[in-house]
C-alpha positions as CSV (number, residue, x, y, z in Angstrom):
1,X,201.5,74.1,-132.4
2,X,197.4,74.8,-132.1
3,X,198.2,75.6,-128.3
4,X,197.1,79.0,-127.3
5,X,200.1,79.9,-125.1
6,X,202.6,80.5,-128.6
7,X,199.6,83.7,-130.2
8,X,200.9,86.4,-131.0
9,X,201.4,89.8,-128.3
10,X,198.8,91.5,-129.7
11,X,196.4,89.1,-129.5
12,X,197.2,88.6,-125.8
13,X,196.3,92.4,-125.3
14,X,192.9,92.4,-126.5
15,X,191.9,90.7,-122.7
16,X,192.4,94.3,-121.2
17,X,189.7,96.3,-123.0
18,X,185.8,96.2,-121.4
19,X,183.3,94.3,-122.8
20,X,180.8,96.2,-124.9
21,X,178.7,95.9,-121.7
22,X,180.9,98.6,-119.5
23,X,182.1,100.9,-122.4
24,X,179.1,102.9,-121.7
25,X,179.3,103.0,-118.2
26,X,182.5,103.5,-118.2
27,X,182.2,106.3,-120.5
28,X,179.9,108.3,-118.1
29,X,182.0,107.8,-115.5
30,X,184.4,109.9,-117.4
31,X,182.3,112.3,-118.3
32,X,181.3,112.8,-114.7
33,X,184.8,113.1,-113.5
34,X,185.4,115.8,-115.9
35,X,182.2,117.8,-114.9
36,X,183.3,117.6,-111.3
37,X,186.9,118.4,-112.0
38,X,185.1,121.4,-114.3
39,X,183.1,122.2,-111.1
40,X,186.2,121.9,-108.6
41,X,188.1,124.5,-111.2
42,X,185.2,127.0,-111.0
43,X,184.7,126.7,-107.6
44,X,188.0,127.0,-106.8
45,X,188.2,130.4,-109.5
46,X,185.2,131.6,-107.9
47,X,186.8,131.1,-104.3
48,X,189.7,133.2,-106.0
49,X,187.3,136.1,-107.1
50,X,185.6,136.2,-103.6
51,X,188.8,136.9,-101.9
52,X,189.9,139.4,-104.6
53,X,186.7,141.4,-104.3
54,X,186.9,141.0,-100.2
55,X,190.5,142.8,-100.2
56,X,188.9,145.4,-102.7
57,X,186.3,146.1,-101.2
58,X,188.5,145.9,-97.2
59,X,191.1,148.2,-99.4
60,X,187.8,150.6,-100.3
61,X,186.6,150.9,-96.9
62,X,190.2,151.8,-95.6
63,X,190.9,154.5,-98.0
64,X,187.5,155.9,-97.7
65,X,188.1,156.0,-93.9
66,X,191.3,157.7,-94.6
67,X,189.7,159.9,-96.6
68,X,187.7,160.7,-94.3
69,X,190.2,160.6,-91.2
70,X,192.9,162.5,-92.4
71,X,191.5,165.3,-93.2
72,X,189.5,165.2,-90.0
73,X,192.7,165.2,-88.3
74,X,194.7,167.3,-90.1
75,X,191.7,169.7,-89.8
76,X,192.0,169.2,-86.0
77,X,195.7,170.1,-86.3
78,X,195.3,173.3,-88.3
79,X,192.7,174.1,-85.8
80,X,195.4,173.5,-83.0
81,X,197.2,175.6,-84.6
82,X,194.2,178.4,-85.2
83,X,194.0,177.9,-81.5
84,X,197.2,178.5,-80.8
85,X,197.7,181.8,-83.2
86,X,194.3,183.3,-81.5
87,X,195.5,182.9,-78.2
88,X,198.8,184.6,-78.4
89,X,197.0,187.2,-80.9
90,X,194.7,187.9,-77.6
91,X,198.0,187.8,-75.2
92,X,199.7,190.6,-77.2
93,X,196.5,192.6,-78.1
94,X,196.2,192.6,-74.4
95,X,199.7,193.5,-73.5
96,X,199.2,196.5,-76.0
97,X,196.0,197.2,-75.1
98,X,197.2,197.3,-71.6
99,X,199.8,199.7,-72.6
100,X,197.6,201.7,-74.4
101,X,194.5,201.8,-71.8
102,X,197.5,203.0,-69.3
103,X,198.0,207.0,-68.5
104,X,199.3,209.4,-65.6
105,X,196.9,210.7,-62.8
106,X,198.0,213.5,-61.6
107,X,196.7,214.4,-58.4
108,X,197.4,216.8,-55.5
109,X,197.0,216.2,-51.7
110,X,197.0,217.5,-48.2
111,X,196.9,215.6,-45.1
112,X,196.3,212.5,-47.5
113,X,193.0,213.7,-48.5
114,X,192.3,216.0,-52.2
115,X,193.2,219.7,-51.6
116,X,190.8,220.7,-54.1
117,X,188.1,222.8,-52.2
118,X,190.4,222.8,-48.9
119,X,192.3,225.2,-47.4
120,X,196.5,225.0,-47.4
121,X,198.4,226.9,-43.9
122,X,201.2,228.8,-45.7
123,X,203.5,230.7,-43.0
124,X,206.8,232.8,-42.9
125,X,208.6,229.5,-42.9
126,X,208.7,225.6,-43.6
127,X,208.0,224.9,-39.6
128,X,205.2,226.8,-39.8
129,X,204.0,225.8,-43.2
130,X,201.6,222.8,-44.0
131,X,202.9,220.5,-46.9
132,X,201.5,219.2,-49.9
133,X,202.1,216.5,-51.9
134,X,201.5,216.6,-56.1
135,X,201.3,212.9,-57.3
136,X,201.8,210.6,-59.9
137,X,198.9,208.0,-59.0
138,X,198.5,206.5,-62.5
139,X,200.2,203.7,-64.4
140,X,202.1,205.4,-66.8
141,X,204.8,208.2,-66.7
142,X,203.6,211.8,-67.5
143,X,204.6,214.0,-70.0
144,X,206.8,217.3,-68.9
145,X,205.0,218.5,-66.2
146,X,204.4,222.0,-65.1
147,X,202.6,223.6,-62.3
148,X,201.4,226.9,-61.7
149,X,200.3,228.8,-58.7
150,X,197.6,231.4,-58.9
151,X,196.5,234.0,-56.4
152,X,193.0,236.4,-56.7
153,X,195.0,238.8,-55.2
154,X,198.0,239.5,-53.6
155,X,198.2,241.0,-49.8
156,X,199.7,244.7,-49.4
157,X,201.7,243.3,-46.6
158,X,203.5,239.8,-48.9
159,X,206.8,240.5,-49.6
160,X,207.3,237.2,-51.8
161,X,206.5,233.8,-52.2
162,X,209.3,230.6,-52.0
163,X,208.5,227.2,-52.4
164,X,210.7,223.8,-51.2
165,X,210.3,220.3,-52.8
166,X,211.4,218.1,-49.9
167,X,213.0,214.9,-52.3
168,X,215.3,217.5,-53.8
169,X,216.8,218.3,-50.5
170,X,217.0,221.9,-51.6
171,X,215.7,224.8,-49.2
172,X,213.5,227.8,-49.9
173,X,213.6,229.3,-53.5
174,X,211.9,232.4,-54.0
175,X,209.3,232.8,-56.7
176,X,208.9,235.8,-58.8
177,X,205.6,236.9,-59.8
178,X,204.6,237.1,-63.5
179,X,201.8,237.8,-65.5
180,X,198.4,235.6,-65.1
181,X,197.0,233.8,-68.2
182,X,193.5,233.3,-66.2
183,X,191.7,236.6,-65.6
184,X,189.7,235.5,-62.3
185,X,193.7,235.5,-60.8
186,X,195.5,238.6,-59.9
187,X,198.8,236.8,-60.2
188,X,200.8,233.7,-61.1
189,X,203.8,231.8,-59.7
190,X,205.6,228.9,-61.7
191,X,205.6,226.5,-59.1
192,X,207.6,223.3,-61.0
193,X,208.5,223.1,-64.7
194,X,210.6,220.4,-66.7
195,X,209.8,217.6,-64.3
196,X,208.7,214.3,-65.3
197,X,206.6,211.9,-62.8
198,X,207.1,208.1,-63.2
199,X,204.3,206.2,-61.8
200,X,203.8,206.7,-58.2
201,X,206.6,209.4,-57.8
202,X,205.3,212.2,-55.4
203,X,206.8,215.5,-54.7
204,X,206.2,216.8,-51.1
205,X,206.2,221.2,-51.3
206,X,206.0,223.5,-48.8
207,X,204.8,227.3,-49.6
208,X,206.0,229.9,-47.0
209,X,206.0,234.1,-47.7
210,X,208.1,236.6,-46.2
211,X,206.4,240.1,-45.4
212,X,207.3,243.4,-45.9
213,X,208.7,245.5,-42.7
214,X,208.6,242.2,-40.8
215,X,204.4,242.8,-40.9
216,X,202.5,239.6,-39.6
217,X,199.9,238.2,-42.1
218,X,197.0,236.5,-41.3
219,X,194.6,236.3,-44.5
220,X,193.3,234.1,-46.5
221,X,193.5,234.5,-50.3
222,X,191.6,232.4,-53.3
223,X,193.8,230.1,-55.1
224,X,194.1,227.6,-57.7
225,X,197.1,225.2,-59.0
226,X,197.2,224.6,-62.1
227,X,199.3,220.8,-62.9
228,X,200.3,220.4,-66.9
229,X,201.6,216.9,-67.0
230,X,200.4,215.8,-71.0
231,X,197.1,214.7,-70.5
232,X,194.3,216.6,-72.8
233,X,193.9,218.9,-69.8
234,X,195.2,220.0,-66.5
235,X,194.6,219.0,-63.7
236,X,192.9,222.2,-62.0
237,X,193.1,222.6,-57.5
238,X,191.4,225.0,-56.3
239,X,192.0,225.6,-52.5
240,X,192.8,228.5,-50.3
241,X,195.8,229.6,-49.2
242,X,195.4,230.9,-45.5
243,X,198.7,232.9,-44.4
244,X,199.1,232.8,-40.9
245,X,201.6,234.4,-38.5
246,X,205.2,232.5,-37.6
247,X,208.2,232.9,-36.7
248,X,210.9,234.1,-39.6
């Protein structure tokens, strides 16, 4: 009955715990375990934080470069678009500048050259007379243009003056006489009236006289014509008309 195999359970247990000797060893053991397992968690938090402010900081540096980018670009685009708005602004200020810088030039010719100063052969009929041309040379279209004929004086022996514009296909039409408006001219024919040149539309006119009592004349007589067209002021030719004998 004294043998030690029949004590109780309990008593059995008490082989597991340590000695006295390695409680204290033991208990620092723990303790160290927990410190590094304290360390580990901190670390590992710390780790966490790291990241966390990395992407804040990655997310701060994107935005501010998008705050800075997008504006830049969208400031880019409006200027496209200023661009754009400026150069069809200087199309169309050209186009109506264009429009605007554009007028008529009336001008009158003989030969090819400016009668002005020269001297036009005016005879008893077209075959014997020299034509002129009056001239649209500008880029625009006149105004109503009207054109006057002036003598300094008119010969005993003249009978009457006719004109002919060639592109009208029509022949000689007489002009009557009337009262001049300049006083260094004896008299005044209307010449052309109610016509309006497009740019580069001519007229060529031929002057020719008819005498009184079938007299030849051969004088030569100051002249001027006088071309209304719109402009601020006429155009002013003066020439001389020299009427020469022909056949009627």
């Amino acid at each position: 009955m004294r043998n030690g195999k029949n004590k109780p359970p309990a008593e059995q247990g008490d082989a597991n715990e340590p000695s006295p000797s390695m409680r204290e060893p033991l208990a620092k053991l723990e303790q160290r375990i927990e410190e590094l397992s304290q360390e580990n968690e901190k670390r590992v938090l710390e780790a966490k934080i790291s990241v966390g402010e990395s992407r804040v900081t990655n997310l701060l540096i994107l935005f501010g470069l998008l705050g800075i980018i997008y504006p830049v670009w969208m400031t880019n685009r409006n200027a496209d678009k200023v661009n754009e708005a400026i150069k069809d602004m200087e199309v169309r200020f050209k186009e109506l500048a264009g429009e605007y810088l554009r007028e008529p030039n009336m001008v009158c010719e003989v030969d090819g050259v400016p009668l002005s100063g020269r001297t036009l052969i005016v005879g008893p009929n077209r075959n014997a007379s020299q034509s002129f041309v009056i001239r649209n040379a500008g880029d625009a279209s006149s105004g109503t243009v009207y054109v006057s004929l002036y003598l300094k004086e008119t010969p005993a022996e003249l009978g009457s003056l006719a004109k002919c514009v060639s592109d009208s296909g029509s022949e000689d039409l007489s002009m009557q006489p009337v009262p001049s408006d300049d006083t260094r001219f004896h008299v005044r024919y209307i010449l052309m009236r109610n016509s309006v040149f497009q740019p580069k539309r001519e007229c060529i006119l031929y002057l020719s006289y008819s005498a009184k009592a079938a007299a030849a004349i051969d004088v030569e007589v100051p002249a001027m014509f006088k071309v209304h067209y719109g402009g601020p002021e006429p155009l002013v030719v003066p020439f001389t008309v020299k009427m020469v004998p022909g056949k009627p």
